[in-house]
C-alpha positions as CSV (number, residue, x, y, z in Angstrom):
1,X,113.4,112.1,80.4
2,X,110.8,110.2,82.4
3,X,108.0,110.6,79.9
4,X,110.2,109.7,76.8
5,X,111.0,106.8,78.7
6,X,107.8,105.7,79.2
7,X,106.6,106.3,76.2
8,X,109.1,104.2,74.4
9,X,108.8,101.3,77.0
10,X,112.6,102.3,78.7
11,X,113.0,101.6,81.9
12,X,114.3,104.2,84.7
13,X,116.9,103.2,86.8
14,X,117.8,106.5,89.2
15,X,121.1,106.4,90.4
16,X,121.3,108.0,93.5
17,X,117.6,109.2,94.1
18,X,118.0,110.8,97.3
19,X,120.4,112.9,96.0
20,X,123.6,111.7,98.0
21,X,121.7,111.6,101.5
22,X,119.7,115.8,101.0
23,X,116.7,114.1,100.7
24,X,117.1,112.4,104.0
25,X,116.6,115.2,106.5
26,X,120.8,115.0,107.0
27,X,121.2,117.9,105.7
28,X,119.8,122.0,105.8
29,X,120.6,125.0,104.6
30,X,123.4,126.9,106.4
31,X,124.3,124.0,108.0
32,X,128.1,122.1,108.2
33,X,128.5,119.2,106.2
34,X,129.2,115.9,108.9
35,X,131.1,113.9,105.6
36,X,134.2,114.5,103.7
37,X,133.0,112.9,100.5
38,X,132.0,116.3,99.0
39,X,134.8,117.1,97.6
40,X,135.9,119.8,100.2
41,X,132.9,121.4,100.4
42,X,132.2,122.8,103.7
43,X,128.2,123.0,103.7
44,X,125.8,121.9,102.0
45,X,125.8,125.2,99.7
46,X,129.4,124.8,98.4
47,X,128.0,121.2,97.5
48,X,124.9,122.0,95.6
49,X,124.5,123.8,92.2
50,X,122.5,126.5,94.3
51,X,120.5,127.4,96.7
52,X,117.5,126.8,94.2
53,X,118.1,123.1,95.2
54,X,117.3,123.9,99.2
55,X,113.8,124.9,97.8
56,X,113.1,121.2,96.7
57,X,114.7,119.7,99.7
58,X,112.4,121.8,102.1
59,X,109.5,121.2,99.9
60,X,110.2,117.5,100.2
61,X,110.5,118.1,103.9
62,X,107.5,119.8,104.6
63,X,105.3,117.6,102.8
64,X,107.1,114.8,104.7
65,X,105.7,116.1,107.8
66,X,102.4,116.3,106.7
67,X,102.1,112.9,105.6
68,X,103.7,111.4,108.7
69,X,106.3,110.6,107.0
70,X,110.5,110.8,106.2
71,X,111.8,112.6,103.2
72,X,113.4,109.8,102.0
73,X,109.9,107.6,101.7
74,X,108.1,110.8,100.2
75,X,111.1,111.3,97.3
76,X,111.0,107.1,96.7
77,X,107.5,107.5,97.0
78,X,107.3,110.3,94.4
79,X,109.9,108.2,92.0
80,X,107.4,105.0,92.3
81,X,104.5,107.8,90.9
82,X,106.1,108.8,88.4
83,X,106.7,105.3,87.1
84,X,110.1,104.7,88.0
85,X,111.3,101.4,87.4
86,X,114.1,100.5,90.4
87,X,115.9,103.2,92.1
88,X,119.0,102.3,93.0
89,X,119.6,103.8,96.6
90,X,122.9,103.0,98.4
91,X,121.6,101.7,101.9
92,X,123.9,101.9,104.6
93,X,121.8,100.5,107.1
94,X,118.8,98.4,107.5
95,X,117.0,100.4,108.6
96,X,117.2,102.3,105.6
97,X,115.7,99.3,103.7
98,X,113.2,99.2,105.9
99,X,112.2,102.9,105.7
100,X,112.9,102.4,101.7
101,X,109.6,99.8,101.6
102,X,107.6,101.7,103.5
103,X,108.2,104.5,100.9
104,X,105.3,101.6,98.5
105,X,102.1,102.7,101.0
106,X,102.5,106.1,100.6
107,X,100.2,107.6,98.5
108,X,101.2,111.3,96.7
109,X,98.3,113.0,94.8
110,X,98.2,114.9,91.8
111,X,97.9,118.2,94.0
112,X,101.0,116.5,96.2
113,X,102.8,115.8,93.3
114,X,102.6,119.3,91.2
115,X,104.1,120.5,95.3
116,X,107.0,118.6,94.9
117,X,108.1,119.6,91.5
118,X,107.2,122.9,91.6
119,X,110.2,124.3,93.0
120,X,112.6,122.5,91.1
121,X,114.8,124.1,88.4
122,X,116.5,122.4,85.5
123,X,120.2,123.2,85.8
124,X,123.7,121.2,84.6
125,X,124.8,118.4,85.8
126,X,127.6,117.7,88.8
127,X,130.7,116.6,87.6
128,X,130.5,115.6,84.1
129,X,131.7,118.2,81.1
């Protein structure tokens, strides 16, 4: 969708871009979900479509580390690449503004860019029919 939007001028506004906190190093395979918002799931797996989706949160986390950076400013960073408009994110916290910004100095190349989609797999959206 990204590149029919730009090409028609549309602007992307991303609701939830850090995919309901797994792209903020909350969350890892295997491990017990700390929230009762998933609607009864107990980990992170019963939450997901798959596991296929683990792939892209490690990917995001290993090129996180390798930057000196969190996951979060690497996915924001990777949204303001691709020409994202405004994500909306639902800060909790300042300090997750403030991690948020620091998501504009980091720079992705084309090589870290192709990483982080590379794993990812088209599949159906949660929740809607």
């Amino acid at each position: 969708m990204i590149h029919l939007c730009k090409n028609q001028g549309i602007a992307i506004l991303p609701w939830s871009p850090l995919g309901k906190c797994m792209l903020t190093e909350k969350y890892k395979r295997g491990e017990p979900l700390n929230s009762t918002r998933y609607l009864g799931a107990k980990s992170p797996d019963d939450w997901l479509v798959s596991s296929i989706d683990f792939d892209v949160i490690e990917r995001t986390q290993e090129l996180a580390k390798e930057k000196g950076a969190t996951m979060s400013q690497t996915a924001l960073s990777w949204l303001l690449h691709k020409g994202v408009t405004a994500p909306i994110v639902g800060f909790t916290k300042v300090e997750h503004v403030d991690d948020a910004a620091q998501s504009l100095d980091l720079k992705l190349s084309e090589d870290d860019m192709r990483r982080l989609e590379e794993p990812y797999q088209l599949h159906h959206i949660i929740g809607h029919k």
